[in-house]
C-alpha positions in Angstrom: -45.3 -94.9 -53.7 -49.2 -95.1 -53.3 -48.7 -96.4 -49.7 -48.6 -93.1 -48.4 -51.0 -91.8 -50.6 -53.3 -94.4 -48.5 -52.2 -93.6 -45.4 -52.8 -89.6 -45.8 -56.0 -90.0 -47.4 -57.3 -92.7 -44.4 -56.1 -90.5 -41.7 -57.4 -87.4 -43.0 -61.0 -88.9 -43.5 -60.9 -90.4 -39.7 -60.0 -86.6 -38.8 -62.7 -85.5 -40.9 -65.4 -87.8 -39.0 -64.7 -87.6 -35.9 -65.2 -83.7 -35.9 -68.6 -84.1 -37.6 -69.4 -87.0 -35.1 -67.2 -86.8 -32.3 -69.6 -85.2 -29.9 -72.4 -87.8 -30.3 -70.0 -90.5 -28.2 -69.3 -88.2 -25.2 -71.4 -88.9 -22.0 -73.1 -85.8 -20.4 -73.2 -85.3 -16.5 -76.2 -85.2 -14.5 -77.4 -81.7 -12.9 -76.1 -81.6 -8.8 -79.0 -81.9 -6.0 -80.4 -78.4 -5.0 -82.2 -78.8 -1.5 -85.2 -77.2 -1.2 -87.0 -76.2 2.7 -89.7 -74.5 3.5 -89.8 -70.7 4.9 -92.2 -69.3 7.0 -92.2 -64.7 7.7 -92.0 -63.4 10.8 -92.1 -59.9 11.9 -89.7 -58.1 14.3 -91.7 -58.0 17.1 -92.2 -61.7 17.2 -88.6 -62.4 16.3 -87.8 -60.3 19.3 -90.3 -62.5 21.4 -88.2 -65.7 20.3 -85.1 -63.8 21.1 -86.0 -62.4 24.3 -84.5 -64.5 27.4 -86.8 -66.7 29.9 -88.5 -63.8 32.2 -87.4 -64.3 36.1 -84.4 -66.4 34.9 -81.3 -65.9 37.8 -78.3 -64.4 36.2 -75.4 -66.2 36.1 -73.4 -65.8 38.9 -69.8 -64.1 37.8 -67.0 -66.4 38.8 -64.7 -64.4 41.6 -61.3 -64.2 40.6 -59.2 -67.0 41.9 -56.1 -65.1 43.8 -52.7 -66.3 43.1 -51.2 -67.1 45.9 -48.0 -64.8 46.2 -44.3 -66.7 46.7 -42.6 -65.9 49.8 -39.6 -63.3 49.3 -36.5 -64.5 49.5 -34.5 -62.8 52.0 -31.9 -60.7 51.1 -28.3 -61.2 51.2 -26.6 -59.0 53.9 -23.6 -56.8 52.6 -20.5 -57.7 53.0 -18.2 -55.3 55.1 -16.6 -52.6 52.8 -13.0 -52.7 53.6 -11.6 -49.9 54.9 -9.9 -47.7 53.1 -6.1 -47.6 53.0 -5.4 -44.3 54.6 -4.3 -42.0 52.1 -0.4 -39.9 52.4 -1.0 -36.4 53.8 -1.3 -34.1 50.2 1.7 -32.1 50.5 0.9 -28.2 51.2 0.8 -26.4 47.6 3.9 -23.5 47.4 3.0 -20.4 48.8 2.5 -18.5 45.3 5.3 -16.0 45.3 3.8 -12.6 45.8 3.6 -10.3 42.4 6.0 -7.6 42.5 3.8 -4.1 42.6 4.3 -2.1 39.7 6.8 0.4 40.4 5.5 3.8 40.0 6.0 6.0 37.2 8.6 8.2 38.0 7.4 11.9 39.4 8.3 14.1 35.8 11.0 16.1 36.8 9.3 19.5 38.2 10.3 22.8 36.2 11.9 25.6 37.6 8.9 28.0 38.3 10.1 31.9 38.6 8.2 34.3 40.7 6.4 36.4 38.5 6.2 39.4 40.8 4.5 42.6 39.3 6.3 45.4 38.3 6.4 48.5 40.7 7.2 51.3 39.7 8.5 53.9 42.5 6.3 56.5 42.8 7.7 59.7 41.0 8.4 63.8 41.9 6.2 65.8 40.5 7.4 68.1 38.2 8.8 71.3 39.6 10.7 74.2 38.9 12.2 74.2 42.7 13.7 72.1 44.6 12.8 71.8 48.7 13.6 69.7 51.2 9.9 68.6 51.2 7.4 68.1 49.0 4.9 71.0 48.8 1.4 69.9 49.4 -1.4 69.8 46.5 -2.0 73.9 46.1 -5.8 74.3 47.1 -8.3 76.0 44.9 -7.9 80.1 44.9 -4.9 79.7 46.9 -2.2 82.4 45.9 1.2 81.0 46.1 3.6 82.6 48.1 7.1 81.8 49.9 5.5 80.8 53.6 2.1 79.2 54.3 -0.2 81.2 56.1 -3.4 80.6 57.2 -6.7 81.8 56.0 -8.1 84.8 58.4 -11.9 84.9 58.4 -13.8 88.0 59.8 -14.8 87.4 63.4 -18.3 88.9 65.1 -15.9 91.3 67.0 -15.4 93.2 64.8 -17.4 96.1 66.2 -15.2 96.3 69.2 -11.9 95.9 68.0 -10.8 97.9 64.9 -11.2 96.0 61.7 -8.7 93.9 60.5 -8.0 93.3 56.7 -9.0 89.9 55.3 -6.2 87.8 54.4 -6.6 85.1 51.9 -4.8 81.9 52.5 -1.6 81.8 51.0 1.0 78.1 50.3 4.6 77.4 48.8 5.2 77.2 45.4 5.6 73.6 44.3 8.6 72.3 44.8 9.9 68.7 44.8 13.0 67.1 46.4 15.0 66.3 43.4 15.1 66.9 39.4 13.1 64.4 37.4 15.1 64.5 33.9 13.9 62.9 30.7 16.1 59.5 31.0 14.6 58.7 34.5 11.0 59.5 33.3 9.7 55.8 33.8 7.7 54.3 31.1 4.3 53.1 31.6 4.0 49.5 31.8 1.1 49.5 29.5 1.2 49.4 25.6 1.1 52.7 24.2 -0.6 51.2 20.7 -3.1 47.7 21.4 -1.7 45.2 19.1 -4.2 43.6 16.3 -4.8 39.8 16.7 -3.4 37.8 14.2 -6.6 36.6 11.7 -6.5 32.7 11.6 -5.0 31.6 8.2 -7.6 31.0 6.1 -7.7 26.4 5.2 -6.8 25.7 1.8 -9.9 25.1 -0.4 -9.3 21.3 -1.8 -8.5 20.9 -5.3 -11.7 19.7 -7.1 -10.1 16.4 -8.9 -11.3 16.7 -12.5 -11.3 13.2 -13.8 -8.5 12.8 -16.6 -10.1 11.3 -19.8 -8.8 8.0 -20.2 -5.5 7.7 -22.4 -5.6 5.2 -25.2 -3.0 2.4 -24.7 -0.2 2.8 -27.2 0.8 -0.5 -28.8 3.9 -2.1 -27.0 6.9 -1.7 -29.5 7.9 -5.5 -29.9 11.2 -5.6 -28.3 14.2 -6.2 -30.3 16.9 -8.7 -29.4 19.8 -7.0 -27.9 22.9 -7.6 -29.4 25.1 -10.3 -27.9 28.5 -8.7 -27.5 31.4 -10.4 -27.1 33.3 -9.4 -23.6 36.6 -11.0 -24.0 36.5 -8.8 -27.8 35.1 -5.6 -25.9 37.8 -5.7 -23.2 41.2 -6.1 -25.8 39.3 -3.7 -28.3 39.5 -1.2 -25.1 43.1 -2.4 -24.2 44.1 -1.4 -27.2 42.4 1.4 -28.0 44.0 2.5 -24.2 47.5 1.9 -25.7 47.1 3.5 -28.7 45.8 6.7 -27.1 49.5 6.6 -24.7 51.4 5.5 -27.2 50.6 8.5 -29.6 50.4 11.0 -26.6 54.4 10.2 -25.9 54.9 10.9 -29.6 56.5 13.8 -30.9 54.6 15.7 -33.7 57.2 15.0 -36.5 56.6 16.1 -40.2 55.5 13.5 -42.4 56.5 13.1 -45.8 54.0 13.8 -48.4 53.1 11.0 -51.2 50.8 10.6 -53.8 47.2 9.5 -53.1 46.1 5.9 -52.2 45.9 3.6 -54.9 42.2 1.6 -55.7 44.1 -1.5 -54.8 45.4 -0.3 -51.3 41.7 0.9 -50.6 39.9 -2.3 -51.0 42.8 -4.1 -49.1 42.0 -2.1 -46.3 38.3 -2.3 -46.3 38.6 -6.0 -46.7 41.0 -6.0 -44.2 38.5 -3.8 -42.0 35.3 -6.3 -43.2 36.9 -9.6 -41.9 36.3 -8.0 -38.0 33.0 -6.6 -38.7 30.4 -8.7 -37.6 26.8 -7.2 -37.7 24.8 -11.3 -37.5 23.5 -10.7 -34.1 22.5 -7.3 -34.0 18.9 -6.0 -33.9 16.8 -6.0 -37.4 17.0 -1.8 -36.8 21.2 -2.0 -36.5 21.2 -3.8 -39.3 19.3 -0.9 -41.3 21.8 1.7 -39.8 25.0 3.0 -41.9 27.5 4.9 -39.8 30.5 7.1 -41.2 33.2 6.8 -39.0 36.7 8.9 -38.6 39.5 6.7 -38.1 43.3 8.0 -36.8 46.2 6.2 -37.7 49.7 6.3 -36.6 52.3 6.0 -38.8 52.9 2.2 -38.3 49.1 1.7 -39.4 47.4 1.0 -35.9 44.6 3.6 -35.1 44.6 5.8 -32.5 41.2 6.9 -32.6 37.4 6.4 -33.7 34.9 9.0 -33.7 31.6 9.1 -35.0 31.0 11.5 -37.8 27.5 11.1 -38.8 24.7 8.1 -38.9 21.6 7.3 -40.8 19.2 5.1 -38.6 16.1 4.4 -37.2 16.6 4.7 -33.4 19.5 5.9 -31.5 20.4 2.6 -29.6 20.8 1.3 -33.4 23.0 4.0 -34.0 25.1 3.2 -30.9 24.9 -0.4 -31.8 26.2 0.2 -35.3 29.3 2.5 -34.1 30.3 -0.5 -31.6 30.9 -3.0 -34.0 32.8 -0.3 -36.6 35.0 0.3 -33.5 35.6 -3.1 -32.3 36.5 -4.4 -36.3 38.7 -1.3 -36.7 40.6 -1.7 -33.6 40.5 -5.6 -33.5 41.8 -6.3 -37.2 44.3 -3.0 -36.7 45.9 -4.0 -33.7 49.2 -5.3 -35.3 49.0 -2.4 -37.6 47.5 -2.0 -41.1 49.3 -2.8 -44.4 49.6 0.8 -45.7 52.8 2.5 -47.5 54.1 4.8 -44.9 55.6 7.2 -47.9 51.6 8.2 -48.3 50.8 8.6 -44.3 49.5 12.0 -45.1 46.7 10.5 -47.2 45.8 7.8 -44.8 46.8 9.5 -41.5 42.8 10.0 -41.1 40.3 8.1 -43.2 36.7 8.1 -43.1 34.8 4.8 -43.4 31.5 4.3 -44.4 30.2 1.4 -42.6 26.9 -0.1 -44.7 25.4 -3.3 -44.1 25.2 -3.6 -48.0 28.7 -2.4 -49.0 31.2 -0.1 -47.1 33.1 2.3 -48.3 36.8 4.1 -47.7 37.5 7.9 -48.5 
C-alpha cells in the first residue's frame, strides 16, 4: 500500500524541481549578424550630375520594324454554272371576278294625284236696278239729271250776238238700268271670311310633378309561414262524389211528412259524434287550424247520409284557418256518413238537421 504513496510523493517532488530549476539547463541562442556600411550625403544637384547621361553620347538608333512578308493569295475557286432553271407551267389566268350586280334603285314613290287649284271667279254681277234694259246704262256723271234719252251737254257759243240766244241745256242720261234682276239667292257671296278666325293658343306643357321623396317605410317582420295542410286527394275527390250524389239524390226526392219522435237520446249523441270523430283528422294542419272551432250545419236524409254542410259560424285566428278547419269537418262528416248514420228514423225530425261543434279539445252535437 505505501508503494504508491512513494511513487506520488517522488514524482511530485521531480515536478516540483524542475519548475524551480528547469530553466537553468536550457541553452540560449546567439544574437543574428547585423551588417553595418558606411553612408555618405549627397545633395540633389550632385545626385542629378551622377544621374545625368554622358554629354555628346549618339542615341541609340531605333530598330526599323522588320516587315512580314505577306503569303501569296490563293486564287479563288471559279463558280460552278448554276443550272438552269426548270421552266416553270404558264400560271393559269385568275377568273374574271364576276361583275357586282348595281343596286337596283329605289323605286320612284308613287306620285299623288295633284288637282288644279284654280282660283275662284266670280262672274262679274248687274248692278242693282229698278229697270231693266237691253244695255247696261253707263256710270251717271256728277250733276247729271236723269232722264229717258241721253242728250248732250249744250254750252253757249261766242255767237251768240248774232244769232238769237239759245237756252242752256244741261246734259241729261238714262236712268240705271241693268239687263236682268239680281234676286237675293243669286247674290254671290264673297270669297273672303266675313269674321277673321282667332289662332288656336298652343296648349300650355304640363308642369312635371316635383317627386317628393316618400319617407322610408319600416320593414314589417315576415309572418313565419305555416305549413299548409297536406290533404288527402283520393279522400277530397269521394268526399265530393258523394257529397254530388247526395245533393241528386235528395233533389229527386219527394218532400214527404216525417213522423215526429221524441228527442235524441245522450247515448245516440255520443254515438254519432264518435262516429263523426273517427274521420276527423286535424294532425297535419297548421298550429292556427288547430286553435280554430267551427260550428257546422249538417242535413240528413232520412236513411242517415247527409245531404249538406254549411258553415254556421267560426272562432279563429285567420281566415285560411277557418277554411282549413271547415274542410276537415266536411270531409269526416261525409266520409264516415257515406253508408248512412246509425240513427232511429222514428226521430228524423230531431236529427233531420244537426249542428256540430267541431273543437280540437272536445266536439259537441246539438
Amino acid at each position: 500500500m505505501k508503494t504508491g504513496y512513494y511513487i506520488s510523493g517522488i514524482g511530485h517532488g521531480l515536478l516540483i524541481l524542475w519548475l524551480l530549476f528547469g530553466g537553468i539547463f536550457e541553452f540560449r541562442s546567439e544574437e543574428p549578424f547585423v551588417p553595418v556600411a558606411d553612408v555618405s550625403i549627397i545633395s540633389e544637384e550632385e545626385f542629378a550630375a551622377l544621374t545625368a547621361p554622358p554629354v555628346g553620347a549618339p542615341e541609340p538608333e531605333e530598330a526599323a520594324p522588320t516587315e512580314t512578308p505577306v503569303p501569296p493569295a490563293r486564287p479563288e475557286p471559279e463558280p460552278e454554272p448554276e443550272p438552269e432553271p426548270e421552266p416553270q407551267p404558264e400560271p393559269e389566268p385568275a377568273p374574271e371576278p364576276e361583275p357586282t350586280p348595281l343596286p337596283e334603285p329605289p323605286a320612284p314613290a308613287p306620285s299623288l294625284p295633284t288637282e288644279d287649284v284654280q282660283p275662284e271667279t266670280t262672274e262679274p254681277t248687274p248692278p242693282e236696278a229698278d229697270r231693266v234694259a237691253p244695255e247696261i246704262a253707263p256710270e251717271p256723271e256728277p250733276q247729271a239729271e236723269i232722264a229717258p234719252e241721253v242728250a248732250p251737254e249744250v254750252a253757249p257759243s261766242e255767237e251768240a250776238v248774232e244769232t238769237p240766244p239759245e237756252e242752256e241745256q244741261e246734259a241729261t242720261q238714262p236712268e240705271a238700268a241693268t239687263t236682268e234682276i239680281v234676286t237675293e239667292a243669286e247674290t254671290p257671296q264673297s270669297s273672303a271670311p266675313t269674321t277673321s278666325i282667332r289662332p288656336q293658343a298652343r296648349p300650355a306643357r304640363p308642369e312635371p310633378p316635383v317627386e317628393t321623396a316618400a319617407p322610408d317605410p319600416t320593414p314589417e317582420p315576415d309572418p313565419t309561414p305555416e305549413p299548409a295542410e297536406e290533404r288527402d286527394p283520393i279522400a277530397d275527390a269521394v268526399a265530393d262524389a258523394v257529397n254530388d250524389a247526395l245533393t241528386s239524390d235528395t233533389q229527386g226526392q219527394t218532400d214527404q211528412p216525417a213522423p215526429l219522435g221524441p228527442p235524441l237520446t245522450s247515448g245516440e249523441r255520443d254515438g254519432l259524434r264518435l262516429a263523426v270523430s273517427q274521420c276527423w283528422n286535424l294532425g297535419s294542419s297548421s298550429t292556427d287550424a288547430m286553435k280554430t272551432t267551427v260550428v257546422v250545419l249538417v242535413q240528413m236524409q232520412p236513411n242517415g247520409v247527409p245531404s249538406g254542410i254549411e258553415l254556421v259560424s267560426s272562432e279563429g285566428p285567420t281566415q285560411d284557418a277557418v277554411q282549413t278547419a271547415f274542410q276537415a269537418a266536411r270531409r269526416a262528416v261525409i266520409r264516415c256518413g257515406a253508408n248512412g248514420y246509425n240513427l232511429p228514423s222514428e226521430k228524423y225530425e230531431q236529427w233531420r238537421e244537426i249542428e256540430m261543434t267541431f273543437n280540437p279539445e272536445n266536439m259537441r252535437l246539438r
